[in-house]
N, C-alpha and C positions, 0 to 999 in steps of 0.2 A: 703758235701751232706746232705740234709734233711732226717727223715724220710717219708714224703711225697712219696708215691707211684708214681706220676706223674714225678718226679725227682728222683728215684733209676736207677739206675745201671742195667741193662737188657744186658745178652750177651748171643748170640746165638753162638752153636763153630761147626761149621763143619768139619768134617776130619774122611779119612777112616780108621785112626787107631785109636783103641780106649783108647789105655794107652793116648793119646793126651790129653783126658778128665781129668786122675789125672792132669800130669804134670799143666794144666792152674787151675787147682781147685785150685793145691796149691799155684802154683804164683801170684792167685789174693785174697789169706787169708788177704791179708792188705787193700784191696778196700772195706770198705765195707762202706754203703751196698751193696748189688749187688744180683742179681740172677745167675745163669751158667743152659743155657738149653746145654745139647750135641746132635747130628746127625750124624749118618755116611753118611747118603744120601745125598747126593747135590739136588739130585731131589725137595727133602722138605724145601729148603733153606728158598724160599718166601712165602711158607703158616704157615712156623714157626714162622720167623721175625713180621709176623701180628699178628699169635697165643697169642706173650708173650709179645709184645710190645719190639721187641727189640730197643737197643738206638745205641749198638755194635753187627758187626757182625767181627769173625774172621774165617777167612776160608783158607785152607791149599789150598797149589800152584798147588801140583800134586795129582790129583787124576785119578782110572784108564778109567771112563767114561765121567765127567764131571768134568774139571778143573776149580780151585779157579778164572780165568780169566770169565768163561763162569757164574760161579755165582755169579760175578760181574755185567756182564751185566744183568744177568736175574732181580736183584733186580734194578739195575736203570733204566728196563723199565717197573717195574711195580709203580702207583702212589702213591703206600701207602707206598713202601718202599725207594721210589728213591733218599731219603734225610739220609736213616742209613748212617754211618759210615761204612768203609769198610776195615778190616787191612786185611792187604797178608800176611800170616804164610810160611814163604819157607825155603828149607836147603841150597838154593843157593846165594849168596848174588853178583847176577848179574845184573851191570847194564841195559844191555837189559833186563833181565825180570822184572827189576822196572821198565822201561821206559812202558811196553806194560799193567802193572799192574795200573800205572797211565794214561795211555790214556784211558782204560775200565771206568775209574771212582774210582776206588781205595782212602780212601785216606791216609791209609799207609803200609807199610811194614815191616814186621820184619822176621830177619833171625831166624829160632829154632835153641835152645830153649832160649828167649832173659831173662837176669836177671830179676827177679820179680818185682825188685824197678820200671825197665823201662815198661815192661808190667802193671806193676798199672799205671804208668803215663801217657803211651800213651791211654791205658781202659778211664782214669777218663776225659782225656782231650777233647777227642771224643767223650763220653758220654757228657760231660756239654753242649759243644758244640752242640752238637742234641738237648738236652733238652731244650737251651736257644733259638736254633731256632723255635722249637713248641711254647713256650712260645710266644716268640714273633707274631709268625705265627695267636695264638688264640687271640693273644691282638691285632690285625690289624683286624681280623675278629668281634672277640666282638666293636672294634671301630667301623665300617663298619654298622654293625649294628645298634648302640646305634646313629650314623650319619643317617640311613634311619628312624629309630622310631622317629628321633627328624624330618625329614621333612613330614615324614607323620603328626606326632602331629602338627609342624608348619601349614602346608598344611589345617586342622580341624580348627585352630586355624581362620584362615585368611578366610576358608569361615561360619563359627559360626561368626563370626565378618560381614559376607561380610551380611548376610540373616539377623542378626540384623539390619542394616544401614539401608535393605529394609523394614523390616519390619517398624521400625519406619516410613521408609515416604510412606509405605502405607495406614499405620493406621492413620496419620494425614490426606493423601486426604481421604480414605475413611469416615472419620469423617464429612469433610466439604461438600463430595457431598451426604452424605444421610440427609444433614441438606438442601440443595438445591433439592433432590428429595421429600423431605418431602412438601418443598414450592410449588411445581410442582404440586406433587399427591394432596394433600391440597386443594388448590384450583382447581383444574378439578372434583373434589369429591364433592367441596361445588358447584359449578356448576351444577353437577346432582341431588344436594343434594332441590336445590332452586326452580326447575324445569325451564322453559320456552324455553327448547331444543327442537326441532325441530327431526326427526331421523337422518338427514344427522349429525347436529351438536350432536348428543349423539353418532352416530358412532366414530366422528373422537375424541370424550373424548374418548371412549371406547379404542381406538389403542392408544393413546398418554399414556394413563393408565398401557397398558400391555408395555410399554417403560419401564416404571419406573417399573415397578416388575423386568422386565429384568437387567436393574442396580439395584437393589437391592439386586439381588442376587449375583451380579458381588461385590458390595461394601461388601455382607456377606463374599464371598468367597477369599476377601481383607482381613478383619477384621480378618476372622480365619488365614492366613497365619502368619499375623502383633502380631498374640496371644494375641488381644487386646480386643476380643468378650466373655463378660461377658457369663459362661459357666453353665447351671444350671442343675448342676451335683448329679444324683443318683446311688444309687447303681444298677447293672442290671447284669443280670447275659447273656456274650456277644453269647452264645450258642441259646438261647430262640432266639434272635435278628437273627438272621445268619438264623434260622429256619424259625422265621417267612418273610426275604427274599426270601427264598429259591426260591420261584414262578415269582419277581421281577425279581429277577439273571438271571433266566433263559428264562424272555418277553424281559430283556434287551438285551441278547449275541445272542437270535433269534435259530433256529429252528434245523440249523447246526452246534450250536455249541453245545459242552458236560458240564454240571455241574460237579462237584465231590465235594461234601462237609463231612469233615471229623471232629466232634466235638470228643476231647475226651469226656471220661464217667466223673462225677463229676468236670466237668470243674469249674474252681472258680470265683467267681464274683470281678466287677472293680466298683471301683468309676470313673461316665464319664458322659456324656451328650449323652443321646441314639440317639436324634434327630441328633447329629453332627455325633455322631459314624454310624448312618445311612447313611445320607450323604456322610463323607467318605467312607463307602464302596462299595454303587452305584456308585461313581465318579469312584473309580478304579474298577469297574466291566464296565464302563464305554471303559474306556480305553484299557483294556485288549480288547473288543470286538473290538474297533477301530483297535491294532496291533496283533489280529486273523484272522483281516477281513470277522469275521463273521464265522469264523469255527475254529475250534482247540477245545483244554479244557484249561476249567477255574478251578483251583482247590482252593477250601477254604479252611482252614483248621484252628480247635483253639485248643488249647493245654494249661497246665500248666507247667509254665516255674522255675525250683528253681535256688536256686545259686551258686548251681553245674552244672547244664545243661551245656552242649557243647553249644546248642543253645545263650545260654544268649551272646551279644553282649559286647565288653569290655566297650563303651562308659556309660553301664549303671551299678549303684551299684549294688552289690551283693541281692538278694533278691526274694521275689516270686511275680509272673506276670504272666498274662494274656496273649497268642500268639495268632494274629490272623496273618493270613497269608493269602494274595489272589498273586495266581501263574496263568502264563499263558505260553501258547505254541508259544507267537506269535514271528515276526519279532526282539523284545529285539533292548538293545540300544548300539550305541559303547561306547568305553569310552568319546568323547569328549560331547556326549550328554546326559550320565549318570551323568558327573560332574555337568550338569546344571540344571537337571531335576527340582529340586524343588524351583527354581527360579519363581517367578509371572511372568504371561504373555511369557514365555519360553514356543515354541513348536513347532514339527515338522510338524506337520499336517499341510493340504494347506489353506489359508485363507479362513473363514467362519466355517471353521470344527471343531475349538477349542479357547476358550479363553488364555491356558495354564495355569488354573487355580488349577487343579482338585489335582495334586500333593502339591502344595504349601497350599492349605487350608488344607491338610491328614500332611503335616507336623507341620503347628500351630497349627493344632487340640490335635495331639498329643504332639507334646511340652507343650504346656498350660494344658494338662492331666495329664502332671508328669508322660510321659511314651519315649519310643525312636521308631525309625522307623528304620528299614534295607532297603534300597532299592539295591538289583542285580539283574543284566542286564550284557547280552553279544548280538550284533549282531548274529543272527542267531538261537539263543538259547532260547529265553525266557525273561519275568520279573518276578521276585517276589518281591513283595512287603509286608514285615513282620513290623508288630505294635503290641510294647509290651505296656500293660498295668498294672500299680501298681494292686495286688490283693488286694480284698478288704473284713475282717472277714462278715460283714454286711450281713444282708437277704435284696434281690435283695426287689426294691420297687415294689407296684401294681402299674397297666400302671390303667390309669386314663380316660374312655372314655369322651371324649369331643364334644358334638351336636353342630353342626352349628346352630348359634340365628341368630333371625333379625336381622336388626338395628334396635334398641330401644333405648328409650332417659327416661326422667323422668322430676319433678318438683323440685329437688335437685339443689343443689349452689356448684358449682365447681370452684376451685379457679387456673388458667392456671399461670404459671411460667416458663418463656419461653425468651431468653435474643435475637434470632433473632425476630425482629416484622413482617417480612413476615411469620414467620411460626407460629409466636404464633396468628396471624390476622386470617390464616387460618382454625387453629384448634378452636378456639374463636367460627368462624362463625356456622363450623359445630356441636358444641357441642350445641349453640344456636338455629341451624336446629333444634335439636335432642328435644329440649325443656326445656334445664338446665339453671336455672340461673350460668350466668357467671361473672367473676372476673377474671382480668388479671392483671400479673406485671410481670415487666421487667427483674426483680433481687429478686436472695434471699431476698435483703435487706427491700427488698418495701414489697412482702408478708409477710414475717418477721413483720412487723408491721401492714399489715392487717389482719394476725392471732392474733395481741396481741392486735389488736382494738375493739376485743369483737364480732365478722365479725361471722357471725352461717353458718360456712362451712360444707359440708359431704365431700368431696374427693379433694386433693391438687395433681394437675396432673405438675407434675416439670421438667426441662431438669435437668441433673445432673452434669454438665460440663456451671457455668456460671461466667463472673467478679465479683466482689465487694466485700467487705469486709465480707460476710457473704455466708455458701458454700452451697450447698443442703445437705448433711447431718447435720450441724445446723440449716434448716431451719423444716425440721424433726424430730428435738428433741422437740423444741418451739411447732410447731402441735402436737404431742405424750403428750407433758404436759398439756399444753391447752385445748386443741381439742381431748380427749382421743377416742370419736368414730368417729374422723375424719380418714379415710381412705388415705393413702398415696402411690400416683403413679411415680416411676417415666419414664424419657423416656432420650435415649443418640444414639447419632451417634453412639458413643461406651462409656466404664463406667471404663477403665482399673485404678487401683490403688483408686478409690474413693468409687464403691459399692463392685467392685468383690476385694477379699482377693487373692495373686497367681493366679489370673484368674476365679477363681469360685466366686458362690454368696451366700449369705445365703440364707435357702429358704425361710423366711420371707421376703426378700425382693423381690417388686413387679416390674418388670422393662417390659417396651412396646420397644424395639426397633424400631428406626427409617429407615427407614420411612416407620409410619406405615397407616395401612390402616382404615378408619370410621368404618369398620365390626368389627377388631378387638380390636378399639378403646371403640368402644358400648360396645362391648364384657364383657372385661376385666372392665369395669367401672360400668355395671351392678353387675358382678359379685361381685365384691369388696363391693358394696354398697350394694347386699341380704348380704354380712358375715359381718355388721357391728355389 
């Protein structure tokens, strides 16, 4: 035997006499190690045996209330103890009463007082014996376990793997249809842009127009799932945000239902994209309204999360973070559609009521944030929906008020770089409406050389995803050498690995998302060209 406590020797001795106590004290001097509790009570058999962790119990044949038989059974029907060892101490050495000894459960017998050599053997043998079956008993449980950790991990593994595979091929169609809704909007733009519509015919621009916002938003809400949507991330502190919601939340969940928002005090700031972080939590304030059905409460709640927290989730590292949490009272989900939930285009709602978008862009959002998402649901009970964000030491930035301009144009030479020619045709025209001298190419390669031809540009409006030998950020270092007060725009379905770094961008770089509109094409091209 070890000294190991979980392998010593533990004997519990019952008997109503009490010299009984020397005589096995001294017969088991040579077991050691060992413990010896004594009892004259039978009564305390089984709250002893648990007390001391017995391994042996020896209990005397005849007692005057409660026989060595009946405290047999009382320990094999309780589950803590139903596995001791159980020796019969008797002065009789009769076979009927070894027979009725081993049918109780017993598993041995000895006549008093039996030689010391033989009571250590039989003590050591039934003791190991119990010990080796715990042992075993805990290594089939630690398996058991260490078997369930590894399917749950499998389980993570295979759908982290399964929301990659989609993402990927959402972010490539989304790429190709906002380069097709750009051709679309584009030209219905330069259409109104030229005049000689009629009202019927500006109506039916005007609906064909609000289409393409409509997939636009649908291709954004693509992009953020796919984690592919260039992020142009400040510091903001997520309490301000929640606050200035707070009026939102509650025109969106309507009249009957409850608000409850609960900001801790010096809540800490995230680096994020406020506009997405907005979005996200409209979308699931959204939602919640949908399975409240317009009543219940909505509870917000944001918190500082450390790396001690109970709260903190295992999937994420140890560190300090940002909690925002939106809970609701509604309907909640089962498991089979808990598992799906953040699947694109996944949803229970009846057709027309939902694109199933609203979770899966709260999930890219947050992954491309360098943060994690909890989502629990139970039928009947509820969702909560928890987003942790990395804290950030930073002082939150100022919000930057932005006036809607006209469309305005100028006498400026703009140089379009654009590798579809339905959409680079488009933009061309309306930049041309607007009154700019234009310049178009097909490829880096070609402006590339009409910026090294001496060409007296102000602003280089680029896609940033085109073929040939030469990329848009080479064709931006050539303009920057060059062309030092040339102004540089660029424009992308999406820009994943080429502008944005891990998904963010720098904030000197200037990027229009596609597909975009002549207001905020004017927009931004004015603007760039007063900060030259």
């Amino acid at each position: 035997m070890t000294q190991d406590d979980s392998s010593r020797c533990s004997v519990l001795l019952i008997d109503d006499e009490s010299f009984s106590e020397d005589i096995i004290t001294h017969g088991l001097k040579a077991c050691a190690p060992h413990t010896l509790r004594y009892a004259s009570n039978p009564e305390m058999a089984v709250d002893l045996a648990k007390e001391i962790g017995a391994t042996v119990v020896l209990v005397d044949m005849r007692m005057p209330e409660i026989d060595g038989l009946e405290v047999t059974r009382r320990l094999r029907a309780d589950k803590d103890t139903e596995h001791i060892p159980v020796i019969v101490l008797s002065s009789e050495d009769d076979p009927d009463i070894k027979a009725k000894a081993f049918a109780v459960g017993a598993n041995d017998y000895l006549v008093k007082w039996p030689d010391p050599r033989e009571l250590v053997a039989r003590v050591r043998y039934h003791s190991d014996a119990f010990i080796a079956r715990r042992q075993r008993d805990d290594a089939f449980v630690s398996l058991r376990l260490s078997q369930e950790q590894l399917a749950a991990s499998q389980s993570a593994l295979f759908q982290a793997q399964k929301m990659e595979a989609i993402g990927q091929l959402t972010g490539g169609v989304a790429h190709d249809f906002n380069n097709v809704l750009q051709i679309i909007g584009g030209n219905l733009q330069l259409l109104k842009l030229v005049g000689g519509l009629n009202d019927a015919g500006r109506a039916r621009v005007d609906v064909a127009l609000s289409g393409v916002e409509r997939g636009a938003k649908l291709s954004s809400h693509l992009l953020a799932f796919a984690r592919r949507q260039p992020l142009q991330a400040v510091v903001v502190n997520p309490g301000h945000l929640l606050r200035e919601m707070d009026d939102m939340m509650r025109r969106v969940l309507g009249p009957r239902a409850r608000v409850v928002t609960e900001i801790e005090h010096r809540l800490g700031s995230t680096l994020v994209d406020p506009n997405q972080l907005n979005n996200v939590l409209l979308n699931l304030a959204i939602n919640a309204r949908d399975a409240m059905a317009g009543s219940g409460t909505l509870t917000i709640r944001a918190a500082n999360v450390g790396p001690d927290s109970a709260l903190l989730p295992p999937s994420l590292p140890a560190g300090q973070y940002v909690l925002i949490e939106v809970a609701d009272t509604g309907t909640g989900m089962p498991p089979e559609v808990l598992e799906r939930a953040f699947e694109p285009f996944f949803t229970t709602k009846p057709t027309g009521q939902g694109t199933g978008l609203g979770l899966s862009m709260a999930y890219g959002f947050v992954k491309q944030s360098g943060g994690e998402i909890v989502l629990k649901s139970a039928a009947g009970k509820g969702t909560s929906v928890r987003i942790y964000l990395p804290r950030s030491e930073g002082e939150p930035a100022q919000a930057e008020d932005v006036a809607a301009a006209p469309l305005l144009g100028g006498p400026e030479t703009i140089l379009v770089v654009e590798d579809e020619e339905d959409v680079r045709s488009a933009t061309c025209g309306i930049l041309s409406a607007l009154g700019y001298r234009v310049l178009e190419a097909p490829d880096a390669a070609v402006a590339k050389g009409i910026v090294e031809s001496g060409e007296q540009i102000d602003l280089v409006f680029s896609d940033v995803i085109m073929p040939g030998p030469v990329s848009s950020l080479q064709l931006g270092e050539t303009v920057r050498t060059l062309l030092p007060r040339a102004q540089i725009l660029y424009t992308s379905g999406y820009a994943e690995g080429v502008l944005a770094h891990e998904g963010k961008m720098e904030a000197n770089v200037n990027l229009l998302q596609k597909p975009y509109h002549p207001d905020a094409l004017s927009a931004r091209i004015r603007h760039l060209l007063r900060h030259r």
